[in-house]
N, C-alpha and C positions, 0 to 999 in steps of 0.2 A: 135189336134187329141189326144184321150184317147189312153194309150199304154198298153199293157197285158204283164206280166210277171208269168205265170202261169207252175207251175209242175206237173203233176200224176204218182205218182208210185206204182206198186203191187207190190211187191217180197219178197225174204227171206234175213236176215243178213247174209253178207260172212263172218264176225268177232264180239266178242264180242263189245258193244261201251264201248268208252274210254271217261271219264270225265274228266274236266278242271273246275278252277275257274279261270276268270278272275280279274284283279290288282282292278276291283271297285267291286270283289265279286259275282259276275254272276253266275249262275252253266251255264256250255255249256256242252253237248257231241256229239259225231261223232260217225257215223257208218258206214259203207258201206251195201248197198244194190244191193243185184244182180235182173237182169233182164234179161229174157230171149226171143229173137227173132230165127225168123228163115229165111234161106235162101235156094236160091236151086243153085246146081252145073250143070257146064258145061251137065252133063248126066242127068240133070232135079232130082237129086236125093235132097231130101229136108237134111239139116244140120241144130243143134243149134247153134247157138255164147251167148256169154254171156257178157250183159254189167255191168259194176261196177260203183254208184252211191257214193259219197259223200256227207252224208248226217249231216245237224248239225240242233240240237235241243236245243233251250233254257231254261233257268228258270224251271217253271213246267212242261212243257215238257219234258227236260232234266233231271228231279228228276223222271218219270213216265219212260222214255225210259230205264236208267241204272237200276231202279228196276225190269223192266219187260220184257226185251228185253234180247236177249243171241245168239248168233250165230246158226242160221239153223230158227230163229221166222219169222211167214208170216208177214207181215205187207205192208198195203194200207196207202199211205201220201201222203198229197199236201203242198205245198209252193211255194218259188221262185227260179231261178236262180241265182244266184251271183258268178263273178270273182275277182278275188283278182290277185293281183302278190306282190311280196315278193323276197326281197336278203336273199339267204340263209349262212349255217355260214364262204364260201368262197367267199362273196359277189357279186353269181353269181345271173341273174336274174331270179326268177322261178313264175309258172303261175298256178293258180287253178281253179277250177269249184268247186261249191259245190252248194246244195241245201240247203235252210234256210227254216227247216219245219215249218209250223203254224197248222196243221191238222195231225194227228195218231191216224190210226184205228189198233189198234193189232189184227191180225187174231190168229194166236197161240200166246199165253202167256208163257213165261220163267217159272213161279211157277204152270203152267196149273189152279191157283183160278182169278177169275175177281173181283165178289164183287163190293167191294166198291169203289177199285181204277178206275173201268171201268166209274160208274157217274162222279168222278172227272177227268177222260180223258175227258168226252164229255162236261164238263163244260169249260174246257181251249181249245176247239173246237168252238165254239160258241163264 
């Protein structure tokens, strides 16, 4: 049997993203993404919560996210799931989630111009 490993996100950046290169020269960055649900209380009275997403973008990707993205950007994206776990620098054992984008659609843009960079986002879509 075929398995799905499938993400949708709509939301805005809680933080600026933060770029890394990796030891064989990768560009990566990260961002978090907030999401917002709703619930309703004891007195039927509706409240938000808000979820925090970590999100990691590669390569071209990653070169289009840190120039165009900024803290408070809307942004729609699909990818996948992935956990990791990792000893941190007390050799204790720590656990992650993150999403591995492949798809970013920028709703608001950081320099408010699209242009040119908006064709070569939907080209690294495809």
């Amino acid at each position: 049997m075929k398995s799905i490993n499938r993400v949708i996100l709509m939301g805005h950046l809680a933080a600026d993203p933060t770029s890394y290169t990796t030891t064989t020269g990768k560009n990566i960055v990260t961002f978090p993404v907030a999401t917002n649900r709703y619930s309703k209380d004891k007195k039927d009275s509706k409240y938000e919560l808000v979820d925090f997403h970590r999100v990691v973008a590669w390569n071209g990707l990653a070169e289009i996210s840190m120039k165009h993205l900024a803290k408070g950007s809307a942004v729609y994206l699909e990818g996948r799931l992935k956990n990791d776990s990792y000893k941190d620098k007390d050799g204790n054992n720590r656990y992650r989630t993150e999403i591995v984008s492949d798809t970013l659609n920028i709703i608001s843009w950081k320099n408010n111009t699209q242009g040119k960079e908006e064709a070569q986002l939907q080209e690294l879509n495809a």
